[in-house]
SELUMSE-98693 format. One line per 10 residues: number of its first residue (from 1); for each residue x, y, z of C-alpha. Coordinates in Angstrom, 1 decimal, padded with zeros to 4 digits. Layout:
BEGIN
NUM> X,Y,Z; ...;
//
This chain:
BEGIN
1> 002.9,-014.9,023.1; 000.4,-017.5,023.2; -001.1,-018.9,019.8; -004.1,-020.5,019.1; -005.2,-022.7,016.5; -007.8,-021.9,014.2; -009.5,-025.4,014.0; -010.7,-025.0,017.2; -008.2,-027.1,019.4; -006.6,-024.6,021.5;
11> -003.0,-025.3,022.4; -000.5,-023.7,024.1; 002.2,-022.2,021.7; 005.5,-021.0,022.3; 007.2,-017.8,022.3; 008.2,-016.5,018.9; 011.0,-013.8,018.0; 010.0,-011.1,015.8; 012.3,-010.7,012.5; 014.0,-007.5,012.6;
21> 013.5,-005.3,009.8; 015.7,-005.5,007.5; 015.3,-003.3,003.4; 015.8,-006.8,001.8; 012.8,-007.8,003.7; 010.6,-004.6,002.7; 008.6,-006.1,-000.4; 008.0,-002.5,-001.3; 011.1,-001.3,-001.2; 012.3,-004.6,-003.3;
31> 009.8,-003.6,-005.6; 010.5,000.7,-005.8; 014.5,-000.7,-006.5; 013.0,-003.3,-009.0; 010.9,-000.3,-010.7; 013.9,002.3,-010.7; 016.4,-000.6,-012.7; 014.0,-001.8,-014.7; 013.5,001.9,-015.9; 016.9,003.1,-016.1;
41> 017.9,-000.2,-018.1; 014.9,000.5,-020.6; 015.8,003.6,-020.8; 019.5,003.2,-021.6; 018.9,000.9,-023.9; 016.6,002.5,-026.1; 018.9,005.3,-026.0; 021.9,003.7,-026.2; 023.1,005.2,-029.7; 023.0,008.5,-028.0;
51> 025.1,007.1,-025.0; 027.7,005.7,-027.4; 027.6,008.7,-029.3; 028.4,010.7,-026.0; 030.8,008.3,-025.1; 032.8,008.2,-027.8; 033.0,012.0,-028.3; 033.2,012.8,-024.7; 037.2,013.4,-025.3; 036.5,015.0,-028.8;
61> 034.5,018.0,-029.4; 032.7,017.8,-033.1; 033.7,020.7,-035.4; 029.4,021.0,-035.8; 026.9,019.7,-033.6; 025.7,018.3,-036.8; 027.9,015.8,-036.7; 026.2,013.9,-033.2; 022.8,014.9,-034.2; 020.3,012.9,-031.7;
71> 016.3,011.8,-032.7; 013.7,013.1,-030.2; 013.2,009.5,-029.1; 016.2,009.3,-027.2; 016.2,012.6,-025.8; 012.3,011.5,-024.8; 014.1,007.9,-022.7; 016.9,010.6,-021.6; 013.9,012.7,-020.0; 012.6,009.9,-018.4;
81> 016.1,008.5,-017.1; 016.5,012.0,-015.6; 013.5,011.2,-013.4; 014.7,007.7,-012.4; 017.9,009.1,-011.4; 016.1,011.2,-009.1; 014.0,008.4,-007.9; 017.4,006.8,-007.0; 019.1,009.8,-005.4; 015.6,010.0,-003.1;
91> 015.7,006.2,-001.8; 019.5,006.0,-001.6; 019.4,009.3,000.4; 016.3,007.9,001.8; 017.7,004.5,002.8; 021.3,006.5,004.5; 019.1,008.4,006.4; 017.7,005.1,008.0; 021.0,003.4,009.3; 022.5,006.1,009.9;
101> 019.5,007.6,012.6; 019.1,003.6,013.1; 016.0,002.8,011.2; 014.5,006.3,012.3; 011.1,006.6,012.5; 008.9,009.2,009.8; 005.1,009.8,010.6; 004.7,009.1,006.8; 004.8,005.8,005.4; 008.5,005.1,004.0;
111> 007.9,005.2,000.4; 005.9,008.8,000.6; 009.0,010.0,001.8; 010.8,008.5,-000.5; 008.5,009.9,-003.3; 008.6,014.0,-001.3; 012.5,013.5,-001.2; 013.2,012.3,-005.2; 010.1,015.3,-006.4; 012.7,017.2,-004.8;
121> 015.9,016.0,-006.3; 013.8,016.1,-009.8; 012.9,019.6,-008.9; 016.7,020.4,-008.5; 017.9,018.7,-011.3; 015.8,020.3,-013.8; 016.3,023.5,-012.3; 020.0,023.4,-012.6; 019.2,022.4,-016.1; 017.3,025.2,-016.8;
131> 019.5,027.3,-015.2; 022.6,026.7,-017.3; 020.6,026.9,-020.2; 019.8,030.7,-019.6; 023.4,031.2,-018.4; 024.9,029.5,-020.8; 022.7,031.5,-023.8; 023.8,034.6,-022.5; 027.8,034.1,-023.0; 027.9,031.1,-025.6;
141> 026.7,030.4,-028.8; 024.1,027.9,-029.5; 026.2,025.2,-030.7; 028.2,024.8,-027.7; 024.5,025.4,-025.5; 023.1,022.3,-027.4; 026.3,020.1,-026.7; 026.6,021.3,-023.2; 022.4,020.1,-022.7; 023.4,016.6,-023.7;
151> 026.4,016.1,-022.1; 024.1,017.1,-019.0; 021.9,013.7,-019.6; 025.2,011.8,-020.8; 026.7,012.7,-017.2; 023.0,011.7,-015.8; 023.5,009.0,-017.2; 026.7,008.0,-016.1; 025.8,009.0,-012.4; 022.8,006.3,-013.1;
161> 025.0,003.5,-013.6; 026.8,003.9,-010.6; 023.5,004.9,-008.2; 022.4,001.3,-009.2; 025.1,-000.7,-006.7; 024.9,001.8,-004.3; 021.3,000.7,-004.4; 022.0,-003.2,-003.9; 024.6,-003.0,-001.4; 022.6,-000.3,000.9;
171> 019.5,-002.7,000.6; 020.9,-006.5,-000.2; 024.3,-006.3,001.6; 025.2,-004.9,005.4; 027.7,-003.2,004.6; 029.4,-000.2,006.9; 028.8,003.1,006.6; 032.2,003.8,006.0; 032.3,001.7,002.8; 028.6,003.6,001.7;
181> 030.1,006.8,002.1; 033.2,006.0,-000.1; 031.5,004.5,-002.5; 028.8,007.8,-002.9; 031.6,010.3,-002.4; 033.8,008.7,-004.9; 031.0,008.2,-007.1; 029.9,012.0,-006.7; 033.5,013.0,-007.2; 033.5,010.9,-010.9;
191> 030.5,012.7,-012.3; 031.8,015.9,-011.2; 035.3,015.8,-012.8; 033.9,014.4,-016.0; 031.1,017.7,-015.7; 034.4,020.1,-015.5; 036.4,018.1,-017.7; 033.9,018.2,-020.7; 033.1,021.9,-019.5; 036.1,023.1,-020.1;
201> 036.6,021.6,-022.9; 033.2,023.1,-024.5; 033.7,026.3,-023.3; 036.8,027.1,-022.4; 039.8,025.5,-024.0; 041.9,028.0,-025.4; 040.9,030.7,-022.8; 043.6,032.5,-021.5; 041.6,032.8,-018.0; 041.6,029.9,-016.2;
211> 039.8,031.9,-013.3; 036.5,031.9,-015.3; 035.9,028.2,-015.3; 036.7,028.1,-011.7; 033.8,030.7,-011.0; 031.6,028.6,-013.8; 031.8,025.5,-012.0; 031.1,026.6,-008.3; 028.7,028.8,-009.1; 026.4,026.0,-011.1;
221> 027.8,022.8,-009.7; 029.5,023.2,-005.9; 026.9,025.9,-004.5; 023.3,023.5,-006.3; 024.7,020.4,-004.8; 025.7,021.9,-001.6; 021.6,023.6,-001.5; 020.7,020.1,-002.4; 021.9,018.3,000.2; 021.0,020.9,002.7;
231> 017.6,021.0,001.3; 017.3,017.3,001.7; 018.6,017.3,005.0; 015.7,020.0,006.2; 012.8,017.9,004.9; 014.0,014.3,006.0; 014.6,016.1,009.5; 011.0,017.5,009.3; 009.4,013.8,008.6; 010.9,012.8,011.6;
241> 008.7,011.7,014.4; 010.2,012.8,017.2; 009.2,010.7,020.4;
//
């Protein structure tokens, strides 16, 4: 590669070595992680009465819901964290995708598909929101309904917190796969045990049927997240350029 000045003196330069991409050296990447933490940090914070409150009554169910009433501005940063942890979902899912193809190639730039794959996990998770609501109103009373919604964000939450290293060693770190894996599948595994946990606690401690819960939980937990990932795995293979 020859190089040539720009003070007109022409010289003879010598060969240089491109740096290989690396996420660390993506500025916009640097900056999309930057925005999600920054967010979900706000966001927790200003609703951090409501995380305590969750926390602490996460192994005690209130006689009355009264009793862990929450103000509409933390539910309002709870909304919003719900979006950031679908941001993170996205570029973690985005960002496995890449070493585990080996930096793949998309024919879109990398943070639109980024963007098309979190719109997607937001989709989901409000859908699955939405969808234990009406399930839930049809065999619960409202009471349990309401507690149920904000142990929802509480878990969303929770499943933040831990998207957040994921994040740092998948883009500051070269870590193995192996360890990436463990760390989401373990992490996955967490959130989902505290979801049955707390479920069965709301809904149906004392039952004598311990077949209902069983059916509860795959039906609006296993099946979703299994659609999910499938889902995901269609439109990242369909941003592929093939070559």
């Amino acid at each position: 590669m020859r190089l040539v000045t720009v003070l007109g003196v022409g010289s003879t330069g010598v060969e240089g070595t491109l740096i290989p991409y690396t996420f660390a050296n993506d500025s916009e990447l640097v900056v999309l992680f930057l925005v999600v933490a920054l967010t979900a940090i706000v966001c927790i914070v200003r609703s951090w009465s409501f995380v305590v409150r969750q926390a602490r009554s996460f192994f005690f169910v209130p006689r009355r819901i009264s009793e862990a009433t929450d103000t509409s501005s933390e539910l309002r940063y709870q909304y919003v964290l719900t979006g950031a942890a679908a941001l993170s979902i996205g570029t973690g899912y985005s960002l496995y995708h890449h070493l585990l193809s080996d930096y793949s190639r998309f024919f879109l730039s990398h943070l639109t598909c980024i963007g098309i794959l979190s719109a997607v996990v937001f989709v989901f998770l409000w859908m699955r929101i939405l969808v234990y609501l009406f399930v839930n109103w049809i065999f619960f009373d409202k009471d349990k309904c309401e507690r149920w919604f904000h142990v929802q964000l509480f878990i969303t939450t929770v499943f933040m917190i831990l998207s957040l290293p994921f994040l740092v060693m998948i883009i500051y770190f070269n870590l193995s796969l192996n360890f990436l894996q463990v760390y989401a599948i373990s992490s996955i595994i967490l959130t989902e045990l505290l979801t049955i946990y707390r479920c069965f606690v709301i809904f149906f401690r004392g039952s004598a049927f311990t077949l209902q819960i069983f059916l509860y939980f795959c039906a609006l937990e296993l099946i979703p997240a299994g659609l999910l990932w499938t889902i995901l795995s269609v439109t990242t293979d369909s941003l592929i350029l093939n070559i």
